[in-house]
Each structure stands twice: as structure tokens, then as C-alpha cells.
N, C-alpha and C positions, 0 to 999 in steps of 0.2 A: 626580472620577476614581475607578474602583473602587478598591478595594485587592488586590494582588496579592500574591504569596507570596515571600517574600525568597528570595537564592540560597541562601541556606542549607537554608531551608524546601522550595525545589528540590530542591535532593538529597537531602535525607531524604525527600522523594516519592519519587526517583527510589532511595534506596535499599531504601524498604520494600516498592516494587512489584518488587524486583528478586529481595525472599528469596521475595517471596509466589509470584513465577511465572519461578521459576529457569531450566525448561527451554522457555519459548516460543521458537518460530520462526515458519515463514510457514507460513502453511497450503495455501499451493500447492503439489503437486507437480512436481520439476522436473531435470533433469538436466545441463541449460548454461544459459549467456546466453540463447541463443535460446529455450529453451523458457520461460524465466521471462519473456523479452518478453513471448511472445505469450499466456501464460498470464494475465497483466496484464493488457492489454487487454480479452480476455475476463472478467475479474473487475469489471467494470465493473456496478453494480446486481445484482450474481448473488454469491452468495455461492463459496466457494474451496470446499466441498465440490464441489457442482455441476458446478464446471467442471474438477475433477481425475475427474469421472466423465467425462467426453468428449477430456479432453486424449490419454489411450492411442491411441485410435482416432486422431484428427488426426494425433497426431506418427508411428503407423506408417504411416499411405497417405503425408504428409508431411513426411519429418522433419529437413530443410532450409529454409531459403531458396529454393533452385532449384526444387525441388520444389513449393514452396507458389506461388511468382509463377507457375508453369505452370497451377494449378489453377485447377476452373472455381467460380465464386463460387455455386451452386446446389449443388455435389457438397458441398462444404464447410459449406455451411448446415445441408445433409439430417445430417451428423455432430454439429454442435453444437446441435441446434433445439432440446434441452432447455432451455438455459439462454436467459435475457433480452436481447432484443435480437439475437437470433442473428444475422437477416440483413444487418443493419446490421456485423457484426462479422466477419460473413463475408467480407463486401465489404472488410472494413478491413485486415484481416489479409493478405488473397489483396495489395491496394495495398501495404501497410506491405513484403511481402515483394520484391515488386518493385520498393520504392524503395532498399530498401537491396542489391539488384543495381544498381540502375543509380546510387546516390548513395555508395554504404559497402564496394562491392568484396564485397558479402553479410555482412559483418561488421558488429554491432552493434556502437554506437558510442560509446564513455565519453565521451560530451559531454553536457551537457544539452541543448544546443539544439538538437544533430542531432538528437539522441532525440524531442525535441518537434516535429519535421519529420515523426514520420512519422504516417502515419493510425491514429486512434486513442489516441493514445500523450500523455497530458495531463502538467500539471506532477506529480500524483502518483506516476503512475505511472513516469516518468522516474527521478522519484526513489526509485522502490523498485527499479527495475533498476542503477541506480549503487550503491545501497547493498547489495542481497542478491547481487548479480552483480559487482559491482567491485568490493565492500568499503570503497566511499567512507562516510564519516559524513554522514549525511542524516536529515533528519525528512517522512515523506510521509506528510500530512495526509491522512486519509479521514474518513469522520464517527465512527467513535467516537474518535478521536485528538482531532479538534477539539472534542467534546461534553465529553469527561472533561478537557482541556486548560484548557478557559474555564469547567468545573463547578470544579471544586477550586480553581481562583487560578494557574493559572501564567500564565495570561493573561487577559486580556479582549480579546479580539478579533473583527471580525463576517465576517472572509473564512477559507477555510483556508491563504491564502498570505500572509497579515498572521499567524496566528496558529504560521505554521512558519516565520517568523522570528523572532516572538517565541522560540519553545520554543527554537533555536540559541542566543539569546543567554542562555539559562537553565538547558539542562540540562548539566552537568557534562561536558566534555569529555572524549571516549571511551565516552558512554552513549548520544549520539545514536541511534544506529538500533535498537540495542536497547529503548529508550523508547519508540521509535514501536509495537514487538510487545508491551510492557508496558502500555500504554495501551490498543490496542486488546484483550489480553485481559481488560483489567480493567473493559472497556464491556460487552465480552460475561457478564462473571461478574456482575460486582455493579453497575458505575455504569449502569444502564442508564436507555432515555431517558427512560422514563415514569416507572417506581417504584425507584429507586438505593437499593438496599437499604444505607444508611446506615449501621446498628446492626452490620452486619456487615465492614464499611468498614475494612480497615487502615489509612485515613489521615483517619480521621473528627475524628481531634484538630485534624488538620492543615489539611483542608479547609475554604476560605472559604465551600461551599456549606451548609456544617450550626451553620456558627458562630452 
């Protein structure tokens, strides 16, 4: 079995990445539930700059529920066609809105498994909307959370939903969802896939990967 990083060793992960990138948040733009739904969705293989460049136009032709289930899945395409996957998304969103009329009374839903009912809407992303929209504690696995997760030793894990269980039962109660934005900015800055610039690593003492 690997060896993994004690809880102790956890929270000094979790508290050095915490001085390092004090004021992370999401990088979506967003104004309710709703729009961090469907901003979600959309963030899917596409990066959060991207899709806050198309999000303005979408939410003012429609910036409801009602308004988006009425929409035709081509008008909505032609708006977001920059970002990956457009048409696929189009489609999912124009559905996802229309189910939460006829399934949620138009109201998104602090459940997980409603949330996971609708089109689009996977176990991450459920959990990024519980957590940045509900304020629930959650860990939503995307790939630099699980890459820098299973790089350093908090876990060894080979799925992202074996591996955002593991991280619950490791990172310090009340740092969950904050950890998941600390994690991924520190995929972006340093731990990255190919060459994880190490030397410059605030937790390189600590890391299993450089031991």
C-alpha cells in the first residue's frame, strides 16, 4: 500500500496552501444559484475564463429558468459556440431548464441527487453548486484537485469519487470547500501535470511526490 500523509500532515497541507492563496475563489462569474448552475455545466472541458466571456449575453436574452426552457437549442448554441462542446451544452441547458420547471417548481435544488437529475449536471458539478451556492462543505473533484490530491499523499486514489472521499475524511473540518479552490490554484501555479515545479513548492518538505 502507498503511504499517505498523516492528518496532521493534512492540515499543514491544508494550512500552507491556505497563507499561500489567501484570496482564491471560483473563477466563474455569477450572480445566483442559477447562474452558477448553468455556468457549471458549461465549464465542462472549457476553461472559466471562456465561458464568463459568453455567460453576459446568455443570462441577458435569458436570465431565468422560464425564459431559457422557452429557448430554441440553435439560438443558444449561436451564443455560446466559442467554448467546447457548445452544442451538446446547448441542448443540455435549454433540457436541464425545463426540468427544473416541471420537476423543482424552477428552483434549484439543494439536494444532491436532484441536482444530478438534471442534464448536464455530474457528481462535480453538483458539488460545486452545493458548496458555492449553498454553502454546504463539499470537495468537487475536477482534475487538478485529483492530480495534486494523489501528487502530494493525501491520497492514492484511481477514480475522482474514491478520491473526494478520501480528501473528506482528511481535510480538517471547515476547510473542505475552500481546499478544493486551494488545490486547484495550486495545479494552476505550480503543481502542474507535466513539469510540477517542485523547488518552488511550499509543501515540498511535505510532499510524498519529491520525498
Amino acid at each position: 500500500m502507498k503511504k499517505i500523509l498523516t492528518r496532521g500532515e493534512a492540515a499543514a497541507v491544508v494550512g500552507r496552501l491556505t497563507i499561500a492563496y489567501p484570496d482564491v475563489k471560483s473563477g466563474l462569474s455569477f450572480q445566483s444559484i442559477w447562474e452558477l448552475l448553468i455556468s457549471v455545466v458549461l465549464s465542462a472541458q472549457t476553461t472559466d475564463v471562456s465561458v464568463n466571456k459568453v455567460t453576459p449575453e446568455l443570462f441577458g436574452r435569458w436570465p431565468d429558468p422560464p425564459a431559457l426552457a422557452a429557448a430554441n437549442d440553435t439560438e443558444v448554441a449561436e451564443v455560446i459556440r466559442t467554448i467546447g462542446l457548445y452544442r451538446t451544452k446547448s441542448a443540455n441547458i435549454v433540457r436541464l431548464a425545463r426540468k427544473l420547471l416541471d420537476d423543482f417548481g424552477g428552483e434549484v435544488p439543494q439536494d444532491f441527487d436532484k441536482l444530478t437529475s438534471l442534464p448536464g449536471v455530474g457528481r462535480k458539478s453538483a458539488n460545486v453548486v452545493l458548496a458555492f451556492g449553498f454553502g454546504e462543505e463539499r470537495m468537487p473533484v475536477d482534475t487538478h484537485v485529483f492530480r495534486v490530491a494523489n501528487r502530494i499523499g493525501l491520497c492514492h486514489e484511481n477514480t475522482p469519487e474514491k478520491t473526494e472521499t478520501a480528501l473528506v475524511k482528511c481535510i480538517p473540518k471547515g476547510k473542505l470547500s475552500d481546499s478544493h479552490h486551494y488545490m486547484i490554484w495550486h495545479g494552476r501555479k505550480v503543481c502542474h501535470a507535466r513539469k510540477p515545479e517542485c523547488d518552488a513548492c511550499v509543501l515540498n518538505d511535505l510532499c510524498l511526490y519529491v520525498r
